[in-house]
N, C-alpha and C positions, 0 to 999 in steps of 0.2 A: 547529564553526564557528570560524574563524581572530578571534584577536582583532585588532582593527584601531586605531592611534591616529594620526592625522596623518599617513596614507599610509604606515606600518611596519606589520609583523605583532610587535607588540610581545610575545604569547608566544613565539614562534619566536628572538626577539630579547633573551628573560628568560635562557631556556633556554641560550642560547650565552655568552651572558656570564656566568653562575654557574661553566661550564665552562671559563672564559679568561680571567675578570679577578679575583684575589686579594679577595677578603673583600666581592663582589658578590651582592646580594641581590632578588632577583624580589618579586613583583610589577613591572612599567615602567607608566608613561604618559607617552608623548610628546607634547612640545607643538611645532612647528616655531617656531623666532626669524624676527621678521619682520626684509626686509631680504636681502641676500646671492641674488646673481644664478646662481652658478655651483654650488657644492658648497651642496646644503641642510643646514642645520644645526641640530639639536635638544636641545631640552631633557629630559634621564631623569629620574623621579623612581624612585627604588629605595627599597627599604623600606634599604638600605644607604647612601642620598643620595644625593645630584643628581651627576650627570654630563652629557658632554654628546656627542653624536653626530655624524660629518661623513661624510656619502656622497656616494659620485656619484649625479649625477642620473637617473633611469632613461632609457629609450630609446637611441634611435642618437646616439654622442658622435663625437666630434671626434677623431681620433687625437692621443694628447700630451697633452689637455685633462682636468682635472676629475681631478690625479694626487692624489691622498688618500694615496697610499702614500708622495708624497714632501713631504707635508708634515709624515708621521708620521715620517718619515726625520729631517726637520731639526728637529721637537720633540724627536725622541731627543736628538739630538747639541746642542741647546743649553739642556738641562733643566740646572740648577746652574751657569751661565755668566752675564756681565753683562746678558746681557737674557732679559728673564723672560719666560716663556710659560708655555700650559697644561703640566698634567703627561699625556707619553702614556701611555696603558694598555696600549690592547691595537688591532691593525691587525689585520683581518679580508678576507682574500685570497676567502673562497668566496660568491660571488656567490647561493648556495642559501640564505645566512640570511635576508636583507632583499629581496634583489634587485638588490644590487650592492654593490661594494666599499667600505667602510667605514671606520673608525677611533674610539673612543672613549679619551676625554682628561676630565681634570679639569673642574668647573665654578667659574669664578673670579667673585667676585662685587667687582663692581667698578661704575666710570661710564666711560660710552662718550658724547663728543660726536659728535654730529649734524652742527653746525651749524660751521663752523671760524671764524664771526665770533664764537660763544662767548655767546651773549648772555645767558645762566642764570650767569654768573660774574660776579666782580666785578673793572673796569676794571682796578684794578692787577695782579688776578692770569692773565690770559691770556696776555700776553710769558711767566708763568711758566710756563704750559702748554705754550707754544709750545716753550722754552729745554729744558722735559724731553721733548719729544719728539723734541728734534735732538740730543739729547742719549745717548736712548737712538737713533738714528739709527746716530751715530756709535760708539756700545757695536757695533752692529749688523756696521759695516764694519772694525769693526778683529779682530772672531773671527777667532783661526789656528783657519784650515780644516783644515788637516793633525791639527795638536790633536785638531779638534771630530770626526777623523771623516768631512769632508766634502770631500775631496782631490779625489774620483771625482765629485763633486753635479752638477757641469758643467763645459763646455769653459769653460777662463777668456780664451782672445785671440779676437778677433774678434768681440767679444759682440754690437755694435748692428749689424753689418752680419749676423749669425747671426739676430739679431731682429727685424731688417726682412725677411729670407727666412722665418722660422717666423709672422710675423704676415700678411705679403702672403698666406701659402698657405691660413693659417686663414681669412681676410676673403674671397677668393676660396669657399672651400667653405661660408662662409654667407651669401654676397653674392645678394642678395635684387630689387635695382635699381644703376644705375650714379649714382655721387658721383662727380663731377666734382672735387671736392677731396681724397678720396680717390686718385683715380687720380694726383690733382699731388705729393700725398705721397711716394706709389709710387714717382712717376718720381726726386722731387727726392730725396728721404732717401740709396739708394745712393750718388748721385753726390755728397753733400755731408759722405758719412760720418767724421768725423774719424778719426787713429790713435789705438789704443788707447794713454793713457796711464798709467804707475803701475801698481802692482801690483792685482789680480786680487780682487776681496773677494766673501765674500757679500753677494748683493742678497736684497731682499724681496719685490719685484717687484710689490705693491700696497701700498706706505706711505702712509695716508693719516689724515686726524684717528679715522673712524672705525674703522680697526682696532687703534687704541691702547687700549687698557683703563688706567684710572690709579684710586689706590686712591680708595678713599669717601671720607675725609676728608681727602685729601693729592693735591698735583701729582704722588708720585710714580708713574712707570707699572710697574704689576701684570704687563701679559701683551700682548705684540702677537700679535694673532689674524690669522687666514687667510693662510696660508703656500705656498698652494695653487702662486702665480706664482714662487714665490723657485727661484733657483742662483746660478752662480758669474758675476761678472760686473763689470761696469763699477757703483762704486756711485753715479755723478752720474746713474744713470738712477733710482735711488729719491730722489735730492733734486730733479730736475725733475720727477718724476711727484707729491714730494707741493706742491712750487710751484704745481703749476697751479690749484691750487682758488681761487687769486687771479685768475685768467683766467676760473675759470666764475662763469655771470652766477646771482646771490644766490638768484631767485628760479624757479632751474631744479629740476627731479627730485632731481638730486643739488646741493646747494644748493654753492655758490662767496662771494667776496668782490671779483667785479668789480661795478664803481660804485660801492661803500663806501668810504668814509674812514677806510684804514686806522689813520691817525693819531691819529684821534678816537677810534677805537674801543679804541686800546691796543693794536695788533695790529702786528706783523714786517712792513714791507714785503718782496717779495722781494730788492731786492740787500741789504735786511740779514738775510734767514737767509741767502743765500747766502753771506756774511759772513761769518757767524757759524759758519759749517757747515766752511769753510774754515780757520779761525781755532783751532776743535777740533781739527781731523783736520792741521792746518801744513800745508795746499796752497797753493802761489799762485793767484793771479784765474783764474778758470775762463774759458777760448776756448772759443767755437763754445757757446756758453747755447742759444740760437735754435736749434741744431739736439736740444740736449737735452729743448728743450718740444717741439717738433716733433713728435719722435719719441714723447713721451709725449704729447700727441694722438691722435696713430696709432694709436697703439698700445691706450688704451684706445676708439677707434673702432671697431677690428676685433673688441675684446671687446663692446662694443654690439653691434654687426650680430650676433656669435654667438649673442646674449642674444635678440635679435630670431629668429629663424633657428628656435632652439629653442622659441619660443613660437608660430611660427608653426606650429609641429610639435605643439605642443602640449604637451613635456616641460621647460615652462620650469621653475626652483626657484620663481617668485614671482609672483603676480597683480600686479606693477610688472612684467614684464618688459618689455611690448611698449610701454610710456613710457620705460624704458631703452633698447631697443632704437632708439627714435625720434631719440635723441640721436644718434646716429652719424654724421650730415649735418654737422650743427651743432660736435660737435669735430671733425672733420675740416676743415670752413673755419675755426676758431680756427688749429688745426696750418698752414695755408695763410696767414694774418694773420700768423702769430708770424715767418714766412718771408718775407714781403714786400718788404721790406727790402734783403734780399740776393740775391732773386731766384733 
């Protein structure tokens, strides 16, 4: 009889990794980490110590979606560089082990915020939180690609009008009911797409408070986790995507800092990280903002609806899927608000 932990066949699972990861030791029990919509993610315990696991999700995927392979790609290529990640081990291509593609990586033991008003901290240290995350931000965007490795990662011109075409197609194959502010995004985003400006950087393509890991006793950050959306790209779409969380309302699924006072709380308004973000990297004042949240409404929308789509299916990663998936209305008319403006 198959051993079974947290929906893995964790003997099948001992067995392969004795045989592929240096000084890996069986017995496993998997625990899944709660959280994380798209690649599930686990905890190993080995009689060799904790590791940690990332697969795709079982059933019918998305084409493009849920690449494990290319997140172990860009943990290769920025293990020993200014921004710190897991260490990868070992990337598992035969879908015969678990039941799909895989990858195990280091376990970093570290704190992860939740909440981006910070409230388990003490007022004067959350600007500092804030300061090292755009800090490592900026480590992020200034990696020579070529250096790293990551020349080939992706197409670097045309990246948000590339991204409004791979995001419309995704949303469409998990579009479920019709959003009316979804389809105004659609129309409006192409036609408003600014030119690519500056040079071509790695993006993250989910930066946000909770994929930072920073150490236990220190602001410093340890390990930015889930790599899964990152390539080569325009990087003001990883500094409006992680802006928005001041747009979402405080007391949603994924929790935000609209209606808070950010001032009271000691917390970055947005035009001062974008300030400040500019200020690191020597850009001038960022044109066309409005179209950078925009797009990062959109765009996590369309990951909503997939989040939805797949739980309707029934192969979500998370019993939160179908309250994430619900959200998709809701930033979609945000992305539609941020627009208004300019019509």
């Amino acid at each position: 009889m198959k051993q079974i932990s947290q929906q893995l066949d964790v003997a099948s699972l001992a067995r392969y990794l004795e045989d592929h990861v240096p000084g890996f030791e069986g017995p496993v029990d998997a625990e899944k980490f709660a959280g994380g919509q798209s690649n599930p993610t686990f905890l190993l315990q080995a009689r060799s110590g904790r590791y940690v696991l990332r697969r795709q999700p079982p059933g019918e995927l998305l084409k493009s979606a849920h690449a494990v392979d290319r997140e172990f790609r860009v943990l290769t290529a920025l293990s020993g560089t200014e921004v710190p990640v897991a260490r990868p081990y070992h990337l598992c291509m035969d879908r015969g082990v678990i039941g799909s593609m895989f990858y195990v990586m280091s376990f970093e033991d570290g704190r992860i915020f939740w909440n981006p008003a910070l409230p388990d901290l003490p007022h004067a240290d959350r600007a500092v939180c804030y300061d090292a995350m755009l800090r490592t931000m900026v480590a992020l965007h200034d990696i020579d690609v070529e250096a790293a490795g990551l020349a080939s990662y992706g197409r670097p011109d045309n990246y948000f009008e590339r991204q409004i075409g791979v995001w419309t197609k995704q949303y469409r194959a998990a579009e479920t009911e019709r959003l009316d502010a979804m389809e105004a995004l659609i129309d409006w985003l192409p036609r408003a797409c600014p030119e690519d400006a500056g040079r071509s950087t790695l993006v993250h393509g989910d930066f946000r408070i909770d994929n930072v890991m920073f150490e236990r006793n220190s602001y410093r950050v340890k390990a930015v986790l889930d790599w899964e959306l990152s390539t080569l790209g325009n990087p003001l779409a990883d500094l409006a995507y992680f802006c928005m969380c001041l747009r979402l309302p405080s007391d949603g699924h994924v929790p935000g800092l609209a209606g808070l006072d950010c001032v009271a709380l000691g917390l970055p308004q947005e035009a001062e990280i974008v300030a400040r973000y500019c200020e690191l990297r020597g850009l001038e004042p960022i044109r066309d903002w409005d179209f950078y949240l925009a797009f990062s409404f959109f765009r996590l929308a369309a990951i909503a609806q997939g989040v939805k789509a797949r739980a309707l299916k029934g192969n979500a990663s998370s019993t939160a899927a179908l309250r994430v998936g619900a959200m998709a209305g809701a930033l979609a008319e945000e992305g539609v608000r941020v627009i208004g403006a300019r019509g």
